[in-house]
C-alpha positions in Angstrom: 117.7 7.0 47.0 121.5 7.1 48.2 122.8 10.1 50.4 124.9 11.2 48.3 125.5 14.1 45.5 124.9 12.8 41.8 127.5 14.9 39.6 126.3 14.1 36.2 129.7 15.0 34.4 131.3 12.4 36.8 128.8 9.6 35.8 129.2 10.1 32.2 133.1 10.2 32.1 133.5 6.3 33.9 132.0 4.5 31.1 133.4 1.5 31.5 133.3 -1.0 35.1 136.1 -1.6 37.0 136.5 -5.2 35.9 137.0 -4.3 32.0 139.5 -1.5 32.9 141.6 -3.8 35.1 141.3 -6.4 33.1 141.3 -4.9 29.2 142.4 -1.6 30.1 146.4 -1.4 29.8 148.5 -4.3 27.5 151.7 -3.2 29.0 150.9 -4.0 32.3 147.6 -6.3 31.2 148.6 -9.9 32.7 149.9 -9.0 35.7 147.4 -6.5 37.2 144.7 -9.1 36.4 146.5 -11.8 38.1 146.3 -9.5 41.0 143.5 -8.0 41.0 141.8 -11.7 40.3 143.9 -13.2 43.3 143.0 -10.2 45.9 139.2 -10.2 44.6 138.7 -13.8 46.3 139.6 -12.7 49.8 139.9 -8.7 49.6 137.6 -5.9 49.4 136.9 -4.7 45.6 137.0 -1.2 46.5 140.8 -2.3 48.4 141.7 -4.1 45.2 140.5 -1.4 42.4 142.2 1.6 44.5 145.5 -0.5 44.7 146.0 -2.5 41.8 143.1 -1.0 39.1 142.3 2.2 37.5 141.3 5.6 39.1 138.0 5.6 37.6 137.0 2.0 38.6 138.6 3.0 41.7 136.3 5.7 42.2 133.1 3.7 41.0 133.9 0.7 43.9 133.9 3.5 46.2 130.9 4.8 45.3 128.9 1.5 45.0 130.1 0.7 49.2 129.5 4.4 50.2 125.7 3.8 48.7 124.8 0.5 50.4 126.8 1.8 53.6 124.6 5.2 53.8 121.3 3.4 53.1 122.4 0.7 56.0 123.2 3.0 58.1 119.5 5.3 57.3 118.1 2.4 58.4 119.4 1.4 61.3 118.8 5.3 62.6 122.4 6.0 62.3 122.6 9.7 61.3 125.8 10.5 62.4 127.5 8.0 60.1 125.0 8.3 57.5 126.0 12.0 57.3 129.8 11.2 57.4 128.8 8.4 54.5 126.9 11.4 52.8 129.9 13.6 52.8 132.6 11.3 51.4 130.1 10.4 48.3 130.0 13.8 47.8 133.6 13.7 47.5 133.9 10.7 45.4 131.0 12.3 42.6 132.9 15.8 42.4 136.5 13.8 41.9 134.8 12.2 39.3 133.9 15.1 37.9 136.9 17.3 38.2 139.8 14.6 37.5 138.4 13.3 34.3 141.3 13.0 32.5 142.9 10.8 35.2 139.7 8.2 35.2 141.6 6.0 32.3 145.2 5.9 34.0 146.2 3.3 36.3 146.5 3.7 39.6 150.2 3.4 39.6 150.4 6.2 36.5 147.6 8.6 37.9 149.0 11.8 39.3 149.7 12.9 42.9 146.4 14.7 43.2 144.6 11.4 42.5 146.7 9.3 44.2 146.5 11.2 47.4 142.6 11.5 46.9 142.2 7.3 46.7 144.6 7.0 49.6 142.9 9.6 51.6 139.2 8.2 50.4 139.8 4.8 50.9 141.1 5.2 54.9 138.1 7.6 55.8 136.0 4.5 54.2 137.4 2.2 55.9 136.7 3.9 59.5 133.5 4.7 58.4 132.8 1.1 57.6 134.0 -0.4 60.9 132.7 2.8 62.8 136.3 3.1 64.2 136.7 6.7 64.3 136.3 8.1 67.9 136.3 11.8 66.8 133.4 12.4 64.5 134.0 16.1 64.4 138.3 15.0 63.1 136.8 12.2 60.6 134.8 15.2 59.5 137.0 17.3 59.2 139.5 15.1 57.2 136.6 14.5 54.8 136.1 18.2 53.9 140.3 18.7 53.8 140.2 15.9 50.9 137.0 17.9 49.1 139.3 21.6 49.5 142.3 19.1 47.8 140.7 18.6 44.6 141.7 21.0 41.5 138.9 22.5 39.6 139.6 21.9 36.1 136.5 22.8 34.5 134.0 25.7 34.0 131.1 22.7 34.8 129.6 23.7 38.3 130.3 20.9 41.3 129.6 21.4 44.7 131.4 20.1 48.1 130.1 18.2 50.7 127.7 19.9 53.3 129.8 20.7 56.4 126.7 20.0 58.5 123.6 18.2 57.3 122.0 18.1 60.7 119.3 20.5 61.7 116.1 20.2 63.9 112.9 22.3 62.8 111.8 24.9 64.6 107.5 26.7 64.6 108.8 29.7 62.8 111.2 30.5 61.1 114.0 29.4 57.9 116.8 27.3 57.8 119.4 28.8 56.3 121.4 26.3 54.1 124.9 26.7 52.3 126.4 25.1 49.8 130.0 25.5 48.9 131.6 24.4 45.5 132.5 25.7 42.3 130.0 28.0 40.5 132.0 30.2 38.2 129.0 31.3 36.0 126.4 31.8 39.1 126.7 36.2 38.3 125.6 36.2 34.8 122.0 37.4 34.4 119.2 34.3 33.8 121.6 31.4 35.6 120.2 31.5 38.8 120.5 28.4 40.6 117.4 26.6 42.4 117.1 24.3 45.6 113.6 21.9 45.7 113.4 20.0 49.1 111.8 15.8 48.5 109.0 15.7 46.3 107.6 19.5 46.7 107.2 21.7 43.5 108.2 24.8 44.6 111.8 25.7 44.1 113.6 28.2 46.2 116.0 30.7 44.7 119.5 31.9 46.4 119.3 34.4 49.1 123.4 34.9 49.0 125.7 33.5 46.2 129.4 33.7 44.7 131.8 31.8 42.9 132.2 29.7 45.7 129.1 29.4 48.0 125.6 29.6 47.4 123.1 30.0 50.2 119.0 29.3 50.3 116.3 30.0 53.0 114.0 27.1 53.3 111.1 27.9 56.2 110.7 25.1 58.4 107.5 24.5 57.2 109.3 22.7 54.4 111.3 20.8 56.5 108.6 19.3 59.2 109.6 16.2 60.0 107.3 12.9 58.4 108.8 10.6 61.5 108.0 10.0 64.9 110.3 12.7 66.9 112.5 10.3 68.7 114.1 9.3 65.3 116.2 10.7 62.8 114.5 11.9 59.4 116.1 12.4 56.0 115.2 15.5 53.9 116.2 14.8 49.9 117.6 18.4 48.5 118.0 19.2 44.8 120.2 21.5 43.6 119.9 22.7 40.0 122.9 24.8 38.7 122.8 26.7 35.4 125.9 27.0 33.9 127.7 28.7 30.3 129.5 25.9 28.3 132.8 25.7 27.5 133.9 25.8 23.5 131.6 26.0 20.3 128.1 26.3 21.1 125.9 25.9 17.8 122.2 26.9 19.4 122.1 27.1 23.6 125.1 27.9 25.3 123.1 27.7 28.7 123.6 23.9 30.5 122.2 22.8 34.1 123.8 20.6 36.9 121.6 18.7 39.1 123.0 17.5 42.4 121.7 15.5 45.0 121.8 16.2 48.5 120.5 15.1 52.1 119.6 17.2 55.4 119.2 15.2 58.6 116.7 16.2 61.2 117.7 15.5 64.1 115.1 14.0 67.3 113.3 15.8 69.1 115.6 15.1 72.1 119.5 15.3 72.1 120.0 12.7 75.0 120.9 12.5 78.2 124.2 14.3 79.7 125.1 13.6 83.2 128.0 16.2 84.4 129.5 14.4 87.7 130.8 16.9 89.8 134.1 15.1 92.1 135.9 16.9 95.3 137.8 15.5 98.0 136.5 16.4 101.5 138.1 16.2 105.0 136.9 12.7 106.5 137.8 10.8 109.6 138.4 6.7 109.2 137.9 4.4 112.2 138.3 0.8 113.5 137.6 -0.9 116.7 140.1 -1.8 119.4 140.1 -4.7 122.2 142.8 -4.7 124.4 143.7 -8.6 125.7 142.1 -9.5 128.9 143.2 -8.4 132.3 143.2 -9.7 135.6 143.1 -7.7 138.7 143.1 -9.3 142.2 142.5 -8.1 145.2 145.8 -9.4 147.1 147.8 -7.5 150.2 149.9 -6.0 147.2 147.1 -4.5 145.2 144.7 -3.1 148.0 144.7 0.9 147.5 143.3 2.0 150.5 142.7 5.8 149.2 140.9 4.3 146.5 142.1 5.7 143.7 141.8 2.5 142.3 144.6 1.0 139.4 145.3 2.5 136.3 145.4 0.9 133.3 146.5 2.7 130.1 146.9 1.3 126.6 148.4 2.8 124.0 147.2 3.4 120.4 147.6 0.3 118.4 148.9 1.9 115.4 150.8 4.3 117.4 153.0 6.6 115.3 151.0 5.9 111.8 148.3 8.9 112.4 146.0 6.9 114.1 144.8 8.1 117.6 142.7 7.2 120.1 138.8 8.6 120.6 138.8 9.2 124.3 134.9 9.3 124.0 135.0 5.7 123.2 136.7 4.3 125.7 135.5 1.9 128.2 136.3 -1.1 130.3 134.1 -4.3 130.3 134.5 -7.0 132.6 134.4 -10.6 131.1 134.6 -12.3 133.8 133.7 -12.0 137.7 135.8 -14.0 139.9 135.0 -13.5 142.9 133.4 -10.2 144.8 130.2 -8.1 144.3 130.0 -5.2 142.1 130.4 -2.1 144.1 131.1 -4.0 147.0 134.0 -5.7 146.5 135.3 -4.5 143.2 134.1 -1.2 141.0 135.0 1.0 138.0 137.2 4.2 140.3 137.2 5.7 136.4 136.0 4.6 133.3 137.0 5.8 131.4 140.0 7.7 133.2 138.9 11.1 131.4 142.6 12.7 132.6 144.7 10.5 130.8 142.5 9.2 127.8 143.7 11.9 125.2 146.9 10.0 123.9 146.1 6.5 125.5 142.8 4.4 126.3 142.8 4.1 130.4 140.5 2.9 132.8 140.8 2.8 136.7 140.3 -0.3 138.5 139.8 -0.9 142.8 139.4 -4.4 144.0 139.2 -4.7 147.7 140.7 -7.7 149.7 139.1 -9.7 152.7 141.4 -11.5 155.1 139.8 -13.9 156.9 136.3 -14.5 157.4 135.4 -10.6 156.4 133.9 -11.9 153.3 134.9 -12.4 149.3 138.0 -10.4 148.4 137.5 -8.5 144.7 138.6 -10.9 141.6 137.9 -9.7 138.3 138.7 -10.0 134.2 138.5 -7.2 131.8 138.9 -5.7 128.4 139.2 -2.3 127.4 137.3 -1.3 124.3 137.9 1.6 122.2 137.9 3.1 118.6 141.1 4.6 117.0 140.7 7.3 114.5 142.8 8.8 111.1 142.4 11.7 109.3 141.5 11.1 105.4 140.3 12.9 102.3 136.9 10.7 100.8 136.0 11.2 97.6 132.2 13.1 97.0 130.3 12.4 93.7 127.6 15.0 93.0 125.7 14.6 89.2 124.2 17.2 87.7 121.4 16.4 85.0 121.8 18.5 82.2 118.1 18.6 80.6 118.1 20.8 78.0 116.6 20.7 74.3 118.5 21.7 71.5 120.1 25.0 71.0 119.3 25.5 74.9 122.5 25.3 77.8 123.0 24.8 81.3 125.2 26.9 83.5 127.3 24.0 86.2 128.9 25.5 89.2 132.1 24.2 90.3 133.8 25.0 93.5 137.4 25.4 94.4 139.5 22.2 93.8 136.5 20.6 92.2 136.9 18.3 88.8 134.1 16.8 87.0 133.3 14.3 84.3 130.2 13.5 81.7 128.6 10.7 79.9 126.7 11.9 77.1 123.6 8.8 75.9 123.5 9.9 72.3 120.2 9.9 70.6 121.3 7.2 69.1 122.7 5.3 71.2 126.1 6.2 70.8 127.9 6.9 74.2 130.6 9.6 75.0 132.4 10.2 78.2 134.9 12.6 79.0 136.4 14.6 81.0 137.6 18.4 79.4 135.5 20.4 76.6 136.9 18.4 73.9 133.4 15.4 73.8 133.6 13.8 70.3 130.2 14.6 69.5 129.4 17.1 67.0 126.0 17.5 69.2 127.7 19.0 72.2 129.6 22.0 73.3 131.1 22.7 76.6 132.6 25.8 77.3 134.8 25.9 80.2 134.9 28.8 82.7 137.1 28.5 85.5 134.9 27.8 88.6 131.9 27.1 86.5 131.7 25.3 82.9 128.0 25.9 80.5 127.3 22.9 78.7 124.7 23.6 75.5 123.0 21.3 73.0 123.9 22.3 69.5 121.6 21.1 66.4 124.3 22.1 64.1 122.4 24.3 61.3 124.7 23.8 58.2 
């Protein structure tokens, strides 16, 4: 069973297949279309090639054919999103059909605006679906039900529009209250009261709400339990019946029915997963080592200090004057090399590091002692001075927040001042969004922002 409406109206008035009509159809213009509608067919699409080149009427038949295989593909691959989309364009093409009869034998070139547009319109939302292109669901959607509002109603015959949302998930208790809008002109006289049945159940429910436009029906949940495992999508088949007053001379029953074929989507049990990543700059400090090159102090009659204050040796930030600075608690002098003297005898550290003049530059205090004579070895030493310079910097703090809800439920997310965030939203099936406001492409998602704080919610989408 496609997911798609059945207008019967519509399948009665295309009588003949594209091929005769493109071919058979028109003597003025005969030759030529077949020429090149025979020389696309090879390499193009025969729903391109009948919307271009062929009648209206075949046109809308090719359409129909892809949009069947393409819903029933994408049922079985678990795609409901696009089966839903596919739904709602056949629904399109079947009440077209229907209400543009009299256009069905022209050529595309000689049908009027109305169908023209329709094709042109049709045809690019197939194409999209087809290649799963679209990157806005909810706009492809949208475009869909713009092209449905588009078409005239030229007959008394009833015809419904596509559902605006198929999806729903089933709840313990409760109904699911479904509308359908369309065209139901006779739906207030008494005895034409219009019936929904839901798969293969016998009982029909009547209208709870109706006009010439809409008609609504409460179907408990019970009727709508799901026959799949929960973590997959499930198709509910809808018929609507629609009891209508012909139009013209009615020898015995004036009284005629519409049946029309619809599909709800339940939805599984779980939505996904959403991950809202919370990002904010904080203060931060960056660092890197320092060596200073080697030193040599010896203890000669020019560098004896005989107050022992020792020599100072100061070293200025290597990266002076970019916003780097020196970490006086780093400081410190290591000798690499002793040569000649005893520690503490004949050289020592006076200061290291030089706590009174380490703020703006790495020092260290030195005293090597000299020995004339035979008094002994005079101090000789080598020496680095190791510190670590520090900058100021703002570092950039991810915190995700798990939004684990189940449908219909929401999640309150805190933000703090200055703070910016980003999701990634794993689609039941599969299908991944990310983004960064409260526009997300899905149709399963709303985010409602709220100045220091945002409520994300999982929405089943009850047509």
């Amino acid at each position: 069973m496609s997911n798609r409406a059945h207008i019967r109206r519509a399948e009665d008035t295309n009588r003949l297949s594209p091929s005769r009509w493109s071919c058979l159809g028109r003597i003025t213009l005969g030759l030529l279309i077949c020429l090149m509608a025979s020389s696309q067919s090879v390499s193009a699409d025969p729903s391109d090639v009948a919307c271009t080149v062929g009648v209206f009427g075949a046109c809308l038949g090719s359409l129909s054919e892809k949009l069947r295989g393409l819903v029933e593909s994408f049922e079985n691959s678990g795609k409901a999103l696009e089966a839903g989309l596919g739904a709602q364009i056949a629904t399109n093409v079947a009440l077209a059909r229907a209400q543009l009869d009299s256009e069905l034998n022209k050529q595309m070139a000689q049908a009027n605006t109305m169908a023209n547009n329709f094709a042109t319109a049709t045809l690019s939302q197939v194409h999209k679906l087809e290649a799963q292109t679209f990157k806005d669901a909810k706009s492809l959607s949208n475009d869909i039900l713009a092209a449905a509002n588009a078409i005239p109603f030229s007959h008394r015959e009833p015809a419904v529009r596509p559902l605006a949302n198929p999806y729903y998930v089933p709840l313990e208790n409760g109904s699911l209250q479904i509308r359908i809008d369309g065209h139901f002109l006779d739906i207030g006289k008494p005895g034409y009261n219009p019936t929904l049945l839901v798969g293969d159940q016998p009982t029909p429910y009547p209208h709870t709400e109706n006009s010439t436009d809409h008609l609504q029906f409460s179907v408990p949940y019970s009727a709508l339990t799901r026959t799949t495992p929960d973590n997959v999508v499930d198709y509910k088949r809808l018929t609507l019946t629609v009891p209508y007053h012909k139009s013209g001379f009615c020898l015995f029953s004036c009284k005629g029915t519409e049946t029309f074929k619809l599909t709800l989507i339940t939805l599984p049990r779980s939505p996904g997963t959403l991950v809202v990543t919370k990002h904010k700059q904080v203060p931060d400090t960056d660092t890197k080592p320092v060596t200073t090159p080697e030193q040599f102090q010896d203890s000669k009659d020019d560098d004896i200090t005989e107050d022992k204050t020792g020599k100072l040796y100061c070293f200025a930030p290597a990266d002076a004057g970019t916003g780097w600075r020196i970490r006086p608690s780093t400081v410190k002098g290591r000798v690499t090399k002793i040569v000649e003297g005893r520690e503490n005898t004949d050289w020592w550290w006076v200061s290291n590091p030089d706590s009174l003049t380490s703020q703006a530059n790495a020092c260290v205090r030195m005293e090597t002692l000299h020995k004339g004579g035979i008094g002994g070895h005079s101090g000789k030493v080598r020496f680095v001075v190791d510190y670590v310079e520090e900058h100021d910097k703002l570092t950039d703090v991810d915190t995700p927040v798990q939004i684990d809800r189940s449908w219909g439920g929401s999640q309150l997310v805190n933000l703090s001042q200055g703070e910016s965030w980003t999701g990634r939203f794993l689609q039941f099936d599969g299908r991944i969004y990310e983004f960064h406001d409260g526009d997300i492409e899905s149709p399963f998602v709303s985010i409602d922002p709220g100045g220091l704080s945002m409520t994300v919610s999982f929405v089943a989408q009850k047509p």
